[in-house]
C-alpha positions in Angstrom: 34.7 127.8 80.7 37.6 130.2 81.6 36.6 134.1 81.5 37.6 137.2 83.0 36.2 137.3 86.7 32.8 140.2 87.9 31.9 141.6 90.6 29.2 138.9 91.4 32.4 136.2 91.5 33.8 137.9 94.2 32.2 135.7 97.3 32.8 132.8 95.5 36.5 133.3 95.0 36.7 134.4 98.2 35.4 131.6 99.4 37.6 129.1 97.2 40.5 130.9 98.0 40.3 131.0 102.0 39.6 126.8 102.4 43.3 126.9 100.9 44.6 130.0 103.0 42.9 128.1 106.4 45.2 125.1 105.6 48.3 127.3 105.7 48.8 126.8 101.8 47.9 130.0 99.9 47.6 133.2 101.0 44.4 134.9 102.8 43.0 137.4 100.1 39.7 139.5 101.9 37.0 140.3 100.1 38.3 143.7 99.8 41.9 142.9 98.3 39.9 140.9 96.1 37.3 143.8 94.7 41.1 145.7 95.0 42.6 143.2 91.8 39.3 141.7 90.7 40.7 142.6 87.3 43.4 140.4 88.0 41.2 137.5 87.9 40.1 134.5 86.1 37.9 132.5 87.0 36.6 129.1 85.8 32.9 128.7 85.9 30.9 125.7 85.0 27.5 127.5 84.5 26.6 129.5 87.6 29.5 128.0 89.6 32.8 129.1 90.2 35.0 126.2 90.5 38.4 127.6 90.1 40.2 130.9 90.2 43.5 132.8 89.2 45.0 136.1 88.9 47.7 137.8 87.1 49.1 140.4 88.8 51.7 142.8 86.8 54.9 142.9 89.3 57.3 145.1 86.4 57.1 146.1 83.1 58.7 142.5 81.9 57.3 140.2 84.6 53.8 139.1 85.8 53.0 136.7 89.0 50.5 134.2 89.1 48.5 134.4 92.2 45.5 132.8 94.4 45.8 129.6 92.0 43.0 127.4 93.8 40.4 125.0 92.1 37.5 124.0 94.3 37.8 120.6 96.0 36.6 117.4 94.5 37.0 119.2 91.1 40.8 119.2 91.0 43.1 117.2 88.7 40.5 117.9 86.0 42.5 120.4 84.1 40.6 122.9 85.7 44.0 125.0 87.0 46.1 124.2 83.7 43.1 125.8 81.9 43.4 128.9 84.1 47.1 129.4 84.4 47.1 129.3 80.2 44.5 132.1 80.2 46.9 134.3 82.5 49.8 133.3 80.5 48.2 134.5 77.3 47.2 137.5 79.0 50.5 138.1 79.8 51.9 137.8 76.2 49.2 140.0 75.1 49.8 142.7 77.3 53.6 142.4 76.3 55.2 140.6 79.6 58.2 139.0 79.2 57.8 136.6 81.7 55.4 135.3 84.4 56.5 133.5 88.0 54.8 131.8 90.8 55.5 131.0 94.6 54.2 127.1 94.8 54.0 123.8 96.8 52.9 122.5 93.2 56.1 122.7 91.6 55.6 119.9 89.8 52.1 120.8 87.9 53.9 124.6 87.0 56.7 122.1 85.7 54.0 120.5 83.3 53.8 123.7 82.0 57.0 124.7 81.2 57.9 126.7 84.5 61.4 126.1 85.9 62.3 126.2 89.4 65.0 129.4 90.2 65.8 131.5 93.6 63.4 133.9 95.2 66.4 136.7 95.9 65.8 137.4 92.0 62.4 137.8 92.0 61.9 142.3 92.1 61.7 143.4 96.0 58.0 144.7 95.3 56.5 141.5 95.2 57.3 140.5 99.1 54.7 143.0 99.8 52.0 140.6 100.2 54.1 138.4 101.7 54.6 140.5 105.3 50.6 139.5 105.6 51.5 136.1 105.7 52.1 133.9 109.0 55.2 132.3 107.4 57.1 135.6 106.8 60.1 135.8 106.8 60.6 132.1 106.3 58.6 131.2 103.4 59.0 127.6 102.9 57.3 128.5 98.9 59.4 127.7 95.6 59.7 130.3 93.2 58.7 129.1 89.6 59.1 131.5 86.2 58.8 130.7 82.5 59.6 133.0 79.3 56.9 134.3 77.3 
């Protein structure tokens, strides 16, 4: 079941997020920054356990970024991020976005739903704040993705 993420997720997304970060393929998110956005989150629990999470963060008055995409290993390819990335897309709609992006390796599943690939230099300026944290910076080897709402 999708639902907003609590304060008692926060470890567990934490945790999910960092085995991705560690392999140099998502960004590290503390335990603070997380508490910082937790209303950002989604998170997919099946019962008591968390075994995916997402955020939408609001980047402009038109556009939204999906962030800390992760699904727990040995529960991927189970619709499990699909699931999640529609619950921040119909966030976004509800909240009046115009359109929401990504910064992937997975261009292919945002493809599946209806996210096109385009250049990062038209992404706003605000949203490579993050991105100074990261040990890739300045050459982010990411693809920028974006679909209309």
């Amino acid at each position: 079941m999708v639902r907003k993420a609590v304060i008692s997720d926060v470890p567990e997304i934490c945790g999910i997020i960092e085995r991705f970060s560690s392999k140099g393929v998502m960004l590290h998110r503390t335990i603070s920054d997380i508490h910082d956005n937790l209303r950002d989150f989604f998170v997919y629990a099946d019962g008591r356990e968390i075994l995916g999470a997402c955020a939408l963060h609001i980047c402009s008055e038109q556009m939204g970024e999906i962030r800390s995409l992760a699904v727990k290993e040995g529960h991927t390819r189970q619709g499990i991020g699909r699931l999640l990335v529609q619950a921040c897309l119909e966030e976004a709609k509800s909240i009046g976005l115009s359109s929401v992006f990504a910064l992937t390796y997975q261009v292919e599943f945002f493809n599946k739903l209806k996210f096109r690939v385009i250049s990062k230099e038209v992404l706003p300026h605000k949203i490579w704040g993050d991105c100074v944290r990261c040990a890739k910076f300045p050459n982010c080897d990411e693809i920028a993705v974006i679909t209309d709402l």
